[in-house]
LODRENFI-713195 format. One line per 8 residues: number of its first residue (from 1); their letters; for each residue x, z, y of C-alpha. Coordinates in Angstrom, 2 decimals. Each point is the difference from the previous one (the first is absolute). Example, Ala and Ser with C-alpha at 12.3 -4.5 7.8 and 13.67 -1.06 7.14 Angstrom:
1) as) 12.30,7.80,-4.50  1.37,-0.66,3.44
// end
This chain:
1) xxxxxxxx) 154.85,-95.93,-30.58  -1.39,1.02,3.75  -2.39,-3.14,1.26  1.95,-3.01,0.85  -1.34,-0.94,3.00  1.25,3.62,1.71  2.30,-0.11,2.89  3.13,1.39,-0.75
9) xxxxxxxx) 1.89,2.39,2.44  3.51,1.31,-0.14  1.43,2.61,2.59  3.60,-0.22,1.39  1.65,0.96,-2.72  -1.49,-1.77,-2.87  0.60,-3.01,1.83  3.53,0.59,0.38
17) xxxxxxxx) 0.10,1.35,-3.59  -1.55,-3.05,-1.34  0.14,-2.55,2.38  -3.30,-0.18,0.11  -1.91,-1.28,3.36  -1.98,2.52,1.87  -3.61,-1.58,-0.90  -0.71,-2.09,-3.12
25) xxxxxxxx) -3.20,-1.92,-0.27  -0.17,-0.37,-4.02  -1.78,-1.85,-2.50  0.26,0.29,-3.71  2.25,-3.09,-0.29  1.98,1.61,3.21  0.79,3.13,-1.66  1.24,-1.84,-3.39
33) xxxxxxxx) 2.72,-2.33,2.50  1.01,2.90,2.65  2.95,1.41,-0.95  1.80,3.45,1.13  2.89,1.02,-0.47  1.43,4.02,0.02  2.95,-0.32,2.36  1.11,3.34,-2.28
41) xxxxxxxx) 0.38,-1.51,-3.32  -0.11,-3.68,1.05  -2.63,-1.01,-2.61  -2.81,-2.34,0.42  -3.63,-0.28,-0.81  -3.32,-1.36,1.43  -2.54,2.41,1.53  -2.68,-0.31,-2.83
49) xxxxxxxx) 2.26,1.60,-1.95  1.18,2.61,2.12  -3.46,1.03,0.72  -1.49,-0.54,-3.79  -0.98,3.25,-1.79  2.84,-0.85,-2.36  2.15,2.26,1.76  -0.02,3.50,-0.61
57) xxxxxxxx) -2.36,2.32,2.07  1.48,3.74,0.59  -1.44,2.63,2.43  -2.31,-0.64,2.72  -0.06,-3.49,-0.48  3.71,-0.92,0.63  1.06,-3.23,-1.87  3.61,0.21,-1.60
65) xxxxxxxx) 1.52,-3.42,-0.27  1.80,-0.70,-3.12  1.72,-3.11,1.98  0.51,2.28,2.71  0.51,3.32,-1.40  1.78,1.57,2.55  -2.87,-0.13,2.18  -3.38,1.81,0.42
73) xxxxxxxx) -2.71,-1.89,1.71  -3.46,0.77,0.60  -2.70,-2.25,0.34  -3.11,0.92,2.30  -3.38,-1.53,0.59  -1.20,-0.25,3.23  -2.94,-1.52,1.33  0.15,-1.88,-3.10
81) xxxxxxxx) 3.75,-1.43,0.61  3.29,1.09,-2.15  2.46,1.50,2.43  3.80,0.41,-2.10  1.54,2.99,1.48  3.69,1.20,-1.20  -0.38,4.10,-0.61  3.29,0.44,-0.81
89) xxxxxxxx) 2.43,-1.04,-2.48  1.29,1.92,-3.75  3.34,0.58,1.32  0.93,1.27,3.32  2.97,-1.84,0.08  -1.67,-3.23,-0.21  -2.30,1.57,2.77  2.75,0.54,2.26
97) xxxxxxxx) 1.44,-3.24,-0.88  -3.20,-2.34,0.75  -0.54,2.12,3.47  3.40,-1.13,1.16  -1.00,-3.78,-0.99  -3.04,0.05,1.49  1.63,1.91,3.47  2.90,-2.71,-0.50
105) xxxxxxxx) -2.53,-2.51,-0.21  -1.84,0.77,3.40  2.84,1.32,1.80  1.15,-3.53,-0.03  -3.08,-1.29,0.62  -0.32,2.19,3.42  3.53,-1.20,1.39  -1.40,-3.35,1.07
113) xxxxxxxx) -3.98,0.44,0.02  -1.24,-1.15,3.24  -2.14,2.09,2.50  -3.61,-0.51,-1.08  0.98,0.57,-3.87  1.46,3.64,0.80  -3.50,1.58,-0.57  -0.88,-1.54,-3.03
121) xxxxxxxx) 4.06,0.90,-1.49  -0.17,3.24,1.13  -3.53,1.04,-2.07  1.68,-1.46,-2.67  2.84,2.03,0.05  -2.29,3.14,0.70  -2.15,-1.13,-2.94  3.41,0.22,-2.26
129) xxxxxxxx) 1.08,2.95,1.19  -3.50,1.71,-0.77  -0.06,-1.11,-3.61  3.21,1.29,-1.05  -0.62,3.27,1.49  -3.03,0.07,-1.61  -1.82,0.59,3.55  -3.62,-1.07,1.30
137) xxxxxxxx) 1.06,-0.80,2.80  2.84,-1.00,2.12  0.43,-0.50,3.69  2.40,-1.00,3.07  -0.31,1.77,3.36  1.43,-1.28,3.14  0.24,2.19,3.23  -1.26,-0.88,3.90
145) xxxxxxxx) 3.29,-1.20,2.08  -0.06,3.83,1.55  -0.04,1.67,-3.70  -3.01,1.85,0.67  -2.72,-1.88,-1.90  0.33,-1.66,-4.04  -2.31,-2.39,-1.23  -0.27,-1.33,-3.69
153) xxxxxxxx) 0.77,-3.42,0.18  0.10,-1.65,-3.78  -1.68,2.15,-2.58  -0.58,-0.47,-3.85  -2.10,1.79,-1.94  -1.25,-0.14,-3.99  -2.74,-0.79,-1.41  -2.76,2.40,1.22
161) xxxxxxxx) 1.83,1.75,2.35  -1.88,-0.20,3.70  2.87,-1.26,2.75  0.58,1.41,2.92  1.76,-2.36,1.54  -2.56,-0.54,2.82  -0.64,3.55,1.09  3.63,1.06,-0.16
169) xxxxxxxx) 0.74,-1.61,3.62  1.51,1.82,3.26  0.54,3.63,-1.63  1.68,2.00,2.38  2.89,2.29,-1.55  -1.58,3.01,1.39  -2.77,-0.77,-2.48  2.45,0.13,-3.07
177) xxxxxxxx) 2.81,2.63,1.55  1.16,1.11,-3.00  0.37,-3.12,-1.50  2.13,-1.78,2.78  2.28,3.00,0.04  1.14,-0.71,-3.34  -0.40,-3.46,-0.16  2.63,0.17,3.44
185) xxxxxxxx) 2.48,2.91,-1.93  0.06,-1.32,-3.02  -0.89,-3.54,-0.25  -2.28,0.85,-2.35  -3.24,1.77,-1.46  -0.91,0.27,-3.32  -2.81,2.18,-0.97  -1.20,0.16,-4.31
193) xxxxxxxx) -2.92,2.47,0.97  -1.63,-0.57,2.84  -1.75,3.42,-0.86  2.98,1.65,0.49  1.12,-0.58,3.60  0.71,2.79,2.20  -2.43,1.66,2.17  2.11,-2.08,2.72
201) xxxxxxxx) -1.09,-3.09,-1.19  -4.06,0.49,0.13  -0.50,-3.12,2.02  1.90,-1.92,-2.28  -1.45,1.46,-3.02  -3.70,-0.87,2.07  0.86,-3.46,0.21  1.79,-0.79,-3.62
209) xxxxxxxx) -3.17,1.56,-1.72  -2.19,-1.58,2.45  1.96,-3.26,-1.03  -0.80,1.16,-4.07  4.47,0.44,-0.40  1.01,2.37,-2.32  3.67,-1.43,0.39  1.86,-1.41,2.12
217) xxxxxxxx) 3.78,-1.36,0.53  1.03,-1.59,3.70  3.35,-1.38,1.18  1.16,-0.25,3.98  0.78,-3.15,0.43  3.18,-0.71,2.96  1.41,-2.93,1.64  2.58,0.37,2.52
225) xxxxxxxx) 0.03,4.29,-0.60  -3.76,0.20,1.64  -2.93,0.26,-2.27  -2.66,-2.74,0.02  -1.97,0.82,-2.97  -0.39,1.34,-3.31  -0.91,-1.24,-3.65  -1.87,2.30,-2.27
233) xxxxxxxx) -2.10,-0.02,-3.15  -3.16,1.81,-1.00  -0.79,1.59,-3.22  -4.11,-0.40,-0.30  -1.21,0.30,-3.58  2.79,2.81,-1.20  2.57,1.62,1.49  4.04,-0.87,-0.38
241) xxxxxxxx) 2.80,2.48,0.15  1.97,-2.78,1.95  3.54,-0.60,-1.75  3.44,-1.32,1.52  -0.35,-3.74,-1.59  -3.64,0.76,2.08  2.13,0.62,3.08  2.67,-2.75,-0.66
249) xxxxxxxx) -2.54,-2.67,-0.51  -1.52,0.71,3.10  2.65,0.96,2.13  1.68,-3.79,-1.11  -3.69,-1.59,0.86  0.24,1.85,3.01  3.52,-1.68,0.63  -1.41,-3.42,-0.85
257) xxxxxxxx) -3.08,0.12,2.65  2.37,1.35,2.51  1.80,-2.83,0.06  -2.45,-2.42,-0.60  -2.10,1.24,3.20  3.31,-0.08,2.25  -0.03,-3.26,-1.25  -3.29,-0.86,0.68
265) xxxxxxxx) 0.05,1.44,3.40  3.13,-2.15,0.73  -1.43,-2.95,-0.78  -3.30,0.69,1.42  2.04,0.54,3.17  2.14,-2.95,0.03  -3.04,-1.78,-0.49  -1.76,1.52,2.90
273) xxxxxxxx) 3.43,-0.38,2.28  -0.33,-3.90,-1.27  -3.31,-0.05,1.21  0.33,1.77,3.03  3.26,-2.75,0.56  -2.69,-2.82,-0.29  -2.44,1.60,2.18  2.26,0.30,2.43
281) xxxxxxxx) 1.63,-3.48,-0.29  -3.63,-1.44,0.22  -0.40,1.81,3.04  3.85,-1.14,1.37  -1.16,-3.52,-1.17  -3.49,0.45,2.07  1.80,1.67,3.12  2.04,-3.26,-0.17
289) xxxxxxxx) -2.55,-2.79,-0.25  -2.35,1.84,2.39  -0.01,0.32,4.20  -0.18,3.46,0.57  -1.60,-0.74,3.02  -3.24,-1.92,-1.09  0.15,0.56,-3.94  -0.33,-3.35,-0.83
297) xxxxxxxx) 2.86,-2.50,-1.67  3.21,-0.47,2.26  2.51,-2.49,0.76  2.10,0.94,-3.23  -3.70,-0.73,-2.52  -0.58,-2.77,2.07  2.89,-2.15,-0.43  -0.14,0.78,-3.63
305) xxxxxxxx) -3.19,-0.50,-0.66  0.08,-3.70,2.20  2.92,-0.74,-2.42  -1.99,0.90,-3.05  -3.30,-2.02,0.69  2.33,-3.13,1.16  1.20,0.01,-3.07  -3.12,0.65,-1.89
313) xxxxxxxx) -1.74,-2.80,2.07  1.92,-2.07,-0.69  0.17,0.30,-3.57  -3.65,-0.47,-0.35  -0.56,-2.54,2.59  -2.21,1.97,2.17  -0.23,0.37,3.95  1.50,2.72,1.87
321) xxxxxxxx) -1.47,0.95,2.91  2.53,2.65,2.94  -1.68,1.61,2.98  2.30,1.21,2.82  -2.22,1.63,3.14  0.58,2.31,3.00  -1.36,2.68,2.21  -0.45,-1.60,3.27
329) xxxxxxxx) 1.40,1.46,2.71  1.01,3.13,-1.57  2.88,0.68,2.36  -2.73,0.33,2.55  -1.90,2.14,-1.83  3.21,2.40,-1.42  1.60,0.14,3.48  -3.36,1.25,1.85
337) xxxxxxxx) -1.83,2.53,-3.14  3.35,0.69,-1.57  1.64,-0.52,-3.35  -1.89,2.54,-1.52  -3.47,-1.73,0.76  1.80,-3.07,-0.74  0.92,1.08,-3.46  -3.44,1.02,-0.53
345) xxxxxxxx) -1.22,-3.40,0.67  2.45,-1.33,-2.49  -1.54,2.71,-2.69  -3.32,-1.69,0.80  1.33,-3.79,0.13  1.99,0.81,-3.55  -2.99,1.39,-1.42  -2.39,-2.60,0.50
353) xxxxxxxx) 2.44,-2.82,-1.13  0.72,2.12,-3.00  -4.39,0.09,-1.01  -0.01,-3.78,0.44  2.59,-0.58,-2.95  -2.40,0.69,-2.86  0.86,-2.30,-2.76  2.99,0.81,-2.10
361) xxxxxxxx) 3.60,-1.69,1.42  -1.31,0.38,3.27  2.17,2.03,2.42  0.10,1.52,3.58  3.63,0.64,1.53  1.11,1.31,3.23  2.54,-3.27,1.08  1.18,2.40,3.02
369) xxxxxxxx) -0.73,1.30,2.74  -3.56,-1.05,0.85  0.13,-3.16,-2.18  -1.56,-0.03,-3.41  0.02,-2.14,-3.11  -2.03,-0.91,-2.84  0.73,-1.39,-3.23  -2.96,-2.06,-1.61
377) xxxxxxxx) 0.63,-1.52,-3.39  -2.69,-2.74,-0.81  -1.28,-0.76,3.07  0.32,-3.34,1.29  -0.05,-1.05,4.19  -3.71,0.11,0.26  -0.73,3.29,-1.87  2.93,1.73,2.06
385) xxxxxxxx) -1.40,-1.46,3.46  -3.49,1.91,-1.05  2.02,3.43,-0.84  1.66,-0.42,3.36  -3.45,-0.49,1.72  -1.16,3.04,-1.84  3.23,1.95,0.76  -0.69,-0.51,4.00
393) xxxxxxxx) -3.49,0.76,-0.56  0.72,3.33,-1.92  2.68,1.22,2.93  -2.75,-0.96,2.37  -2.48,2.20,-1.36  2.55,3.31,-0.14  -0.50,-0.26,4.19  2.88,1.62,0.79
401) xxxxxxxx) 0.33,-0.35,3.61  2.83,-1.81,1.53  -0.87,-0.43,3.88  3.97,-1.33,1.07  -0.72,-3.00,-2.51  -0.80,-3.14,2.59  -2.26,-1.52,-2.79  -2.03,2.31,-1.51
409) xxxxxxxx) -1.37,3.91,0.66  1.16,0.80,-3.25  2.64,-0.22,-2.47  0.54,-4.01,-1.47  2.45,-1.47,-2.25  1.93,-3.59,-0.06  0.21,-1.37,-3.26  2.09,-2.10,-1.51
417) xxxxxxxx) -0.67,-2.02,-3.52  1.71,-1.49,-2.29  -1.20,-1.81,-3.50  2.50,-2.06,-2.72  0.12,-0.52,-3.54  3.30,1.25,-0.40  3.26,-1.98,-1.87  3.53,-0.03,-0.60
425) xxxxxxxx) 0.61,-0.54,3.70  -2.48,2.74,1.32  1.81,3.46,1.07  -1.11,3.41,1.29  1.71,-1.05,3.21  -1.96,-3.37,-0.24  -3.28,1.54,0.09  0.83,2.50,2.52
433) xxxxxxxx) 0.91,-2.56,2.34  -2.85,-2.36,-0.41  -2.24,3.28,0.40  1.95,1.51,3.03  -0.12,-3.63,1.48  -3.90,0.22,-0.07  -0.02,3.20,1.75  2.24,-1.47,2.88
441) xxxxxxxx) -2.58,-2.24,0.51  -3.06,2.27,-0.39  1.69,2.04,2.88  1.18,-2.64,2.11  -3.95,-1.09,-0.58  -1.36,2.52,2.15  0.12,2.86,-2.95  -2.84,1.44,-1.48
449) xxxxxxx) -0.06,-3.41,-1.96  0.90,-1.61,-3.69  2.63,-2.16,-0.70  0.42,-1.90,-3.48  3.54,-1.49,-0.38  -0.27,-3.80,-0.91  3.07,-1.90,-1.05
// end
């Protein structure tokens, strides 16, 4: 028996041979209770026995069930874990019949697989493929939008065999000429001697040997009559005089990662559309809560926002405070610089009301016009008479220069404030009247001045 505190690994298909998970971490009393079972002959038994030197040994260390004797396994130590890997099975038949269950199996399994579980499908798939073709190492290409460039995008490879994955990136076709012209004629390339490719093919030849292939077998791979890609297998250790179940097998995997990349690619683009469709909502939903003028909250955000903090106020018994304040004499000052100056001076105004609302709930609207509002949950009469002192104090000090004003050199405001603890009886209009009341008076006050509304 191998030591019982090894790490058992299964490939592809011994897991969907045996059911068996793709990484065991076994004790002795865990390999006497886990169970597989051959999906070929439908018997059962645990793993201690499967792996006990009860069972016969034949050549080159292959391990010939008697509860599974249809099958050849071989078990390899590496790095001081058991790997199970399926060679191949006694009877071809049975070969050809476990292939189609195991392409059945994650055919299905592709048809609904979302997005961001394509790559890890697809190596699967490639690692299937590769073992029943007895290849090294097998491989999916894709092509550049313009067809000129392939990359390897999903690669497997055996044990010992060096990837490539990672330098195979952006090959041009002129690099490969040979190559693409039969891959495009034929829709396929199959080579069982490297060594033996014509003179015509010396850059190909170059690169397989440089890339250790003695064989090789690759499928075009179509979707809506333009190729996108190919699949293809490498024969490493020997080479393989390719056969037609060789060429089936792959032409059918070849089939199955078509469709499963169209797939992909729909979905990834439906997703993307969906996000694009909520990026641009946001933005609708921005455009429409914003004044394009000064950038900060309009009429629309304000009355909802009023609406929603009334309500919240008054839920939690808490003050809420309504400033309403104007540009004095800004008629004067539009009709002799010009609406363009004026709207500058509204940027300016905007943007200074909108740095004062720090805390969170706090907001800055453009009322309309040269009148604007703010909304200031929590703050009862006295703290929002001290924000309105600061407010004229912060306008002050932007000294923008208003010499048709008759009280002041520069720009002022009138402000108008209003403070309740809101109830059932306490409406947006409510609030907007006490508030717009207060400014009445601040102007008919001599401007420039603050005005709380008092019941």
């Amino acid at each position: 028996m191998r030591d019982a505190s090894s790490s058992v690994h299964s490939n592809a298909l011994a897991r969907n041979m045996f059911n068996l998970p793709e990484q065991i971490e076994i004790t002795s009393e865990k390999l006497k209770r886990i169970t597989i079972t051959s999906n070929l002959s439908r018997n059962t038994t645990t793993l201690a026995t499967f792996l006990s030197a009860e069972h016969a040994l034949a050549d080159d260390d292959f391990l010939i069930s008697p509860l599974h004797n249809r099958v050849r396994v071989k078990l390899t130590n590496i790095d001081n874990r058991t790997s199970i890997y399926i060679f191949d099975q006694l009877n071809n038949t049975t070969k050809s019949d476990n292939f189609d269950e195991v392409i059945a199996k994650i055919s299905s399994q592709l048809i609904d697989i979302q997005s961001d579980s394509v790559d890890k499908k697809i190596e699967d798939v490639l690692q299937t493929i590769g073992t029943f073709c007895d290849a090294d190492r097998s491989y999916l290409f894709q092509f550049s939008q313009d067809g000129m460039l392939m990359s390897n995008t999903h690669e497997w490879v055996n044990h010992t065999i060096i990837p490539f994955k990672q330098r195979l990136q952006n090959i041009p076709q002129e690099a490969l000429p040979y190559f693409f012209r039969k891959l495009k004629s034929e829709g396929v390339f199959i080579v069982s001697d490297v060594n033996k490719l014509p003179h015509e093919a010396a850059p190909e030849k170059a690169e397989f040997q440089a890339e250790g292939i003695k064989s090789l077998l690759c499928i075009a791979l179509h979707s809506e009559n333009a190729l996108f890609g190919f699949i293809g297998c490498d024969c490493v250790s020997n080479a393989h005089d390719w056969t037609e179940t060789d060429l089936i097998r792959i032409k059918l995997v070849g089939e199955i990662l078509t469709s499963a990349l169209k797939n992909a690619s729909y979905k990834l683009h439906i997703e993307q559309m969906q996000q694009q469709l909520l990026k641009v909502n946001k933005e609708l939903e921005t455009q429409a809560n914003i004044d394009s003028l000064t950038s900060i909250a309009n009429r629309r955000r304000f009355d909802q926002t009023l609406k929603t903090e009334i309500l919240r106020a008054a839920r939690a018994n808490q003050p809420l405070s309504l400033i309403i304040c104007d540009i004095d004499y800004f008629k004067l000052y539009n009709d002799n610089y010009g609406h363009q100056q004026g709207d500058q001076v509204l940027k300016k105004v905007a943007k200074a009301l909108h740095r004062l609302c720090k805390r969170e709930g706090d907001l800055a609207a453009r009322y309309g016009g040269e009148e604007f509002a703010i909304i200031l949950p929590c703050l009862d009469k006295e703290q929002c008479s001290q924000f309105a002192q600061l407010l004229q104090k912060c306008i002050s000090e932007l000294q923008i220069a208003h010499p048709f004003s008759s009280i002041s050199k520069n720009l002022t405001l009138s402000i108008g404030c209003y403070t309740c603890i809101p109830d059932k009886a306490t409406t947006e209009d409510s609030m907007i009247l006490a508030a717009d009341s207060a400014l009445y008076i601040a102007k008919n006050s001599g401007r420039n001045t603050i005005s709380i509304f008092d019941k």
